[in-house]
N, C-alpha and C positions, 0 to 999 in steps of 0.2 A: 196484654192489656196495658202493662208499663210502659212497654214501646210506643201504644198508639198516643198516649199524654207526655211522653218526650216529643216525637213527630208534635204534636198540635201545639206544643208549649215551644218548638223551636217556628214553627211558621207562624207563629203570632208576633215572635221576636225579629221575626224577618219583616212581617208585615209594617211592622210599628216603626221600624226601623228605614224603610223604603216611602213612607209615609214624612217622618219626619226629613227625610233626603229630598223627597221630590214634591210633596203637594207642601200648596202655599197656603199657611193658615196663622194667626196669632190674635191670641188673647191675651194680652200683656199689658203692662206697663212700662213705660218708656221716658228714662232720663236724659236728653238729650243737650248738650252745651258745645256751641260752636263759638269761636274766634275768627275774627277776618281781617285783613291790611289788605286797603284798598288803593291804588294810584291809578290817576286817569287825566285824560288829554282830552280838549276838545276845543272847537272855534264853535264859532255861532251857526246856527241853524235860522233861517226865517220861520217865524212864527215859535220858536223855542223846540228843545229836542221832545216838549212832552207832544207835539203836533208829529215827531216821527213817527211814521206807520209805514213800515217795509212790505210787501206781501210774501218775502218770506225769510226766514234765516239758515243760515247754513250752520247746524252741527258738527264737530267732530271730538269725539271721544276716544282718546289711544288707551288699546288695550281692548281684550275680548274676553274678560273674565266674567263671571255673574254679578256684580257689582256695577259695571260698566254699563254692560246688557239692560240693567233692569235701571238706572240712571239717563240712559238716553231714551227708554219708552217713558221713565217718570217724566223729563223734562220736556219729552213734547206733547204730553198730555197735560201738565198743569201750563204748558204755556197758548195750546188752543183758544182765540178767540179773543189773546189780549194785541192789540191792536199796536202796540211799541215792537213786538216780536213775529208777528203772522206766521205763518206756516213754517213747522219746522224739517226742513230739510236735511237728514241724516247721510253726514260723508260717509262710505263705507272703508275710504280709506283717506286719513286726517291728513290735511294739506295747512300750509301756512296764509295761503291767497286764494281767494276765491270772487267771483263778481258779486257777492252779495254781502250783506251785514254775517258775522261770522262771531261763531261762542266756540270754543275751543279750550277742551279741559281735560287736565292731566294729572291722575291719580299716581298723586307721590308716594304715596304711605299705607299699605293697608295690615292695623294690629287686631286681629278680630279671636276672640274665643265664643265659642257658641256651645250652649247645651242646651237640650228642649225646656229649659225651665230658666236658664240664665243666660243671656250675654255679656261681653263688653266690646267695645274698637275706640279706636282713634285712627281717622281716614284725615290724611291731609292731602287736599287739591290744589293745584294752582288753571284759573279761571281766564282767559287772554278773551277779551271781545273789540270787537270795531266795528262802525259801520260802513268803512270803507272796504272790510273783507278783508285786510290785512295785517298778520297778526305776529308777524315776523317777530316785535319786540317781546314776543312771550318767552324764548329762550336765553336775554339779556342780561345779565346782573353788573349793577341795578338794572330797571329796566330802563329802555330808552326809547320814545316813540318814535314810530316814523310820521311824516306832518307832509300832505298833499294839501297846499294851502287850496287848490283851485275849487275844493269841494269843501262842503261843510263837512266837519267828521268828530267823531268821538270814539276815543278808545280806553279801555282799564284792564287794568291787571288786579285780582286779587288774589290772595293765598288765603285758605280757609283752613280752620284746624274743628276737626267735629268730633265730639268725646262723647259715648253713647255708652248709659246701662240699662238692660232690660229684663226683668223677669217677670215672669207668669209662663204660657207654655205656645209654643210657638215654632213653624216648623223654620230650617236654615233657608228655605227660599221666602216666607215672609219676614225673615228678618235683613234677608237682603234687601227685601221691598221697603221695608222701615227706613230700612238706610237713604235707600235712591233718592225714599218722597221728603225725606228733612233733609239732604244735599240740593235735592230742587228746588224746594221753595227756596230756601235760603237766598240759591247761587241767580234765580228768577226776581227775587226782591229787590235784590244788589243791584243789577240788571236795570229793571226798573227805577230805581232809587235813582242811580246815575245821571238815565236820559231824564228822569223828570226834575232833575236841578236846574 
């Protein structure tokens, strides 16, 4: 009889435990504070760069961790349908050049503790876009752009620093998911903000 309530009382701890690992769930509250340095390049566009509308963009995310993973499905999910970005196109393996407008983001830093009732991190990325596809000046310090007068072009560099506390209960792949969706908006705002100068 004491056997059978060790047995159930160890697969409840298994269960609870393979739950909090792999389903995505969060009831939470969520303090979230980012910082960003932005520099950027550009000539003139006819009609202004808020009339750019690419049909699509080319992603790439270095790195294949759960963070990455669930950041390149947030960003091309919130950026469907907005008309400065079109279709996002996922590199599956991150290049500097490409023939299309290009977002390219490199996860510097990740300090993350998580327990199903609390988290913290601070994720720092650095962000390289252009619309001429290339993005060569994102390894530069400072950076330095490259400038193809013959085309109209804009490019930016930012570094973002995002300091995140969250508790209530929540499993470690929805709080990966927390993470992605306020790195996306953010690094999508930025984005937008730029071409609509």
């Amino acid at each position: 009889m004491k056997k059978n309530g060790v047995v159930l009382v160890f697969l409840v701890v298994v269960c609870l435990a393979l739950g909090f690992a792999f389903i995505h769930f969060r009831l939470a509250k969520s303090e979230t504070v980012n910082n960003s340095e932005v520099a950027s390049s550009r000539s003139d566009h006819p009609g202004g760069w808020i009339s750019f509308a690419p049909t699509s963009t080319a992603l790439a995310i270095e790195g294949n961790g759960r963070l990455e993973r669930s950041l390149a499905a947030e960003i091309a999910r919130q950026a469907e349908g907005q008309s400065q970005v079109g279709r996002i196109d996922l590199l599956k393996v991150p290049v500097d050049s490409v023939g299309q407008p290009l977002v390219y983001v490199t996860v510097q830093k990740k300090d993350m503790l998580w327990t199903p009732v609390f988290a913290r991190s601070t994720i720092e990325l650095n962000v390289a876009y252009a619309t001429n596809g290339n993005v060569s000046f994102r390894s530069q310090e400072p950076t330095q752009f490259t400038v193809d007068a013959s085309q109209p072009y804009m490019q930016y560099m930012g570094h973002y620093t995002f300091e995140d506390k969250t508790w209530g209960i929540f499993s470690y792949p929805g709080y990966q998911d927390h993470l992605a969706d306020q790195i996306a908006k953010t690094v999508l705002d930025s984005m937008k903000a730029e071409l609509s100068r």
